[in-house]
N, C-alpha and C positions, 0 to 999 in steps of 0.2 A: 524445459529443463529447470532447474533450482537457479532462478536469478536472484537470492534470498543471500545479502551480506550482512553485514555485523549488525547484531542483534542483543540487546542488551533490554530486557524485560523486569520490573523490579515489580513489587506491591503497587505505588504509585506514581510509579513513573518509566520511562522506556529511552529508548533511542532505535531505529529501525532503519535499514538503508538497504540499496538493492547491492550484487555484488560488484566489486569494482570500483567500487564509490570511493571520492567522486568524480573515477574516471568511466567510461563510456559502460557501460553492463554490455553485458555479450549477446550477441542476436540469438532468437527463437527462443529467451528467457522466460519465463512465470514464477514468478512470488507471490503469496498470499502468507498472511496472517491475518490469525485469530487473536483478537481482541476483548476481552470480557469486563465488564465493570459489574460490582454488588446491585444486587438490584436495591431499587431506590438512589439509585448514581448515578453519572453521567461520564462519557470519556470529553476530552478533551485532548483534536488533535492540532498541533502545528507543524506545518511544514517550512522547513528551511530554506529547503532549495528541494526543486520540483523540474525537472526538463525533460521535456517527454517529445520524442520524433516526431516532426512534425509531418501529418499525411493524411489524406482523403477519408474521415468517418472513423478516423482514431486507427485505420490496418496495422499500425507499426506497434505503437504504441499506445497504451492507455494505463489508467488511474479508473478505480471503482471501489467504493465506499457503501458496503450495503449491511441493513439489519436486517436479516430473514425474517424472526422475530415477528418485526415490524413489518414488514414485507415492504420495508424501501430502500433505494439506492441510487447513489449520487455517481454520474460519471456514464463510462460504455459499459455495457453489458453483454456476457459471450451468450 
């Protein structure tokens, strides 16, 4: 389902959070956003606060950070 909460996207700059935040997101969620920078740019992410379930190979929960593009990615992969 849309585990995707308040979401605030500018030119250069963002704010991103799952729903619920930053109380518990609701089970069997999925979030994804697209992220795009001009080419010849770079993004630049920080994270605040980051708490992901803790469990065997990431099952519950995870974080994945990929450029197709680029064919890389950081984190678990479905």
């Amino acid at each position: 389902g849309n585990g995707c909460g308040h979401t605030l996207l500018a030119p250069h700059s963002g704010t991103l959070s799952s729903k619920n935040s930053p109380g518990t997101y609701p089970n069997h969620t999925m979030c994804r956003w697209r992220l795009q920078a001009p080419h010849g740019t770079s993004l630049l992410l920080a994270f605040g606060d980051v708490d992901l379930e803790p469990s065997e190979h990431c099952a519950h929960s995870s974080l994945l950070l990929s450029d197709p593009q680029a064919g890389t990615a950081y984190g678990k992969g479905e």
